[in-house]
C-alpha positions as CSV (number, residue, x, y, z in Angstrom):
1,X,-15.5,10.3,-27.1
2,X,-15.2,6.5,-27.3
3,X,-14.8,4.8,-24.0
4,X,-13.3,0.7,-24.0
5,X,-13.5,-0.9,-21.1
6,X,-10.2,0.2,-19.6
7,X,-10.8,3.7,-20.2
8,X,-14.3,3.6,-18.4
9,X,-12.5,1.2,-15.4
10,X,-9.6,4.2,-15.1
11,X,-12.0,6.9,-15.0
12,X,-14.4,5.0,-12.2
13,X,-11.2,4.1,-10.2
14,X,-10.3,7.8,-10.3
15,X,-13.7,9.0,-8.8
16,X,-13.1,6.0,-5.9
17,X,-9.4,7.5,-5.3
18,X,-10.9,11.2,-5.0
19,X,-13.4,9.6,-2.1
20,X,-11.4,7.2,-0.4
21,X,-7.9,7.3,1.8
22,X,-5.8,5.1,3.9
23,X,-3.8,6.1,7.2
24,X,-1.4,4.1,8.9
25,X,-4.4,3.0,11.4
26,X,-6.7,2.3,8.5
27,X,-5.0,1.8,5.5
28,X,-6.3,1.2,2.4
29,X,-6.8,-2.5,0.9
30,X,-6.5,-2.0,-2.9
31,X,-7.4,-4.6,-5.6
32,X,-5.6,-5.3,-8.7
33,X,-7.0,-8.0,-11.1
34,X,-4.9,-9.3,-14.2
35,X,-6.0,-12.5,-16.3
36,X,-3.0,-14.9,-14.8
37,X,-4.1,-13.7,-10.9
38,X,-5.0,-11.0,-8.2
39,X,-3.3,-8.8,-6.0
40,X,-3.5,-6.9,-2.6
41,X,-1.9,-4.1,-1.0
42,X,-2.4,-2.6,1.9
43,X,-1.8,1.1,1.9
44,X,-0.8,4.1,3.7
45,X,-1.4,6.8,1.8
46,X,-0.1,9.7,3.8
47,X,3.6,8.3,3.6
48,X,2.8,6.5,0.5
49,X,3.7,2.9,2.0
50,X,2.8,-0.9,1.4
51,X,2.4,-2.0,4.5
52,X,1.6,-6.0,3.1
53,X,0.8,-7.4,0.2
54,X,-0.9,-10.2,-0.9
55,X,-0.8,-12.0,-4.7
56,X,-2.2,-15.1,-6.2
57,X,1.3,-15.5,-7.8
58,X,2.9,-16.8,-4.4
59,X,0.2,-19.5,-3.6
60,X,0.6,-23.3,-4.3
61,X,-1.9,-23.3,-7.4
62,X,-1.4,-20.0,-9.5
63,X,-4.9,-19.6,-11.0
64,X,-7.3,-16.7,-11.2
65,X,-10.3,-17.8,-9.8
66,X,-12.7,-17.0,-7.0
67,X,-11.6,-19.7,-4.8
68,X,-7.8,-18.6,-4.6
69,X,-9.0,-15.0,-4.5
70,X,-10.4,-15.8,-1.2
71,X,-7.5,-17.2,-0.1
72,X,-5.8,-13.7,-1.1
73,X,-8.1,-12.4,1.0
74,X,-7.0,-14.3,3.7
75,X,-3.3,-13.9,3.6
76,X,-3.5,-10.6,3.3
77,X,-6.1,-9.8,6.3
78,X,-3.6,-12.5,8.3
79,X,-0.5,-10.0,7.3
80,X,-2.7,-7.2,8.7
81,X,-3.8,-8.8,11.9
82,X,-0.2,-9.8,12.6
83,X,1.1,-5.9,12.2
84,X,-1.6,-5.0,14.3
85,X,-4.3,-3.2,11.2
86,X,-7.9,-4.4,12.0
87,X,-9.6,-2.2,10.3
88,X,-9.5,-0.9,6.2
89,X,-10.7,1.2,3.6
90,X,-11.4,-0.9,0.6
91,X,-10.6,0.1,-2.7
92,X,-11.8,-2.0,-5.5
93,X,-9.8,-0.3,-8.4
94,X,-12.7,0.5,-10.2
95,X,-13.7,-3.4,-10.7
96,X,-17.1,-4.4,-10.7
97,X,-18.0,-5.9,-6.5
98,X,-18.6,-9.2,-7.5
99,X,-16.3,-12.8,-8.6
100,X,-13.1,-12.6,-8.0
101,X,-12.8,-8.8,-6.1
102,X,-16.0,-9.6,-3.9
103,X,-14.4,-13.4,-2.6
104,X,-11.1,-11.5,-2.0
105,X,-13.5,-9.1,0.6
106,X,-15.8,-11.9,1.7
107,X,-12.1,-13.6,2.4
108,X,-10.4,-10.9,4.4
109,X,-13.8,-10.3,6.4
110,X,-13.6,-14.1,7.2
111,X,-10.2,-13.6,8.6
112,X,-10.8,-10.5,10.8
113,X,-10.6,-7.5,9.0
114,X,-13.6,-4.9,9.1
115,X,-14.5,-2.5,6.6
């Protein structure tokens, strides 16, 4: 069985799903990384609703890099505090926790969420 990269990301980020949640008082914060920017979503999964999302897309300077990552991180933990969500599961899509999906965290911790 040959694995490429996407395959082996698909099959870790199935193993994360199986494990992991959200509810409407903890939703999950799910990462999606492209190579023109970054995305967040906060999810509930029991009605299967996005509560608020968050993209690199809708920011001044469109690029994908750590430093507007955390800014994602930001909006999107500022969306949450604003509907009243403190706390998250995080869900990093089967990416590896560190550049661009770890400032996005470091970001929304920064800004108030906890998970």
């Amino acid at each position: 069985m040959s694995t490429n990269k996407i395959t082996r990301r698909l099959r870790i980020k199935r193993g994360i799903r199986n494990k992991i949640s959200g509810t409407s008082a903890r939703p999950r914060l799910s990462v999606f990384r492209s190579n023109k920017g970054i995305y967040a979503q906060l999810i509930d999964d029991t009605t299967g609703v996005t509560l608020a999302a968050a993209s690199s897309m809708k920011l001044d300077d469109a690029k994908a890099n750590v430093e507007t990552a955390g800014r994602v991180g930001k909006e999107i933990a500022e969306k949450a505090i604003s509907q009243g969500i403190s706390e998250v599961v995080f869900d990093r899509s089967g990416y590896l926790y560190h550049g661009k999906v770890k400032s996005l965290a470091e970001g929304a911790r920064e800004a108030g969420l906890k998970f």
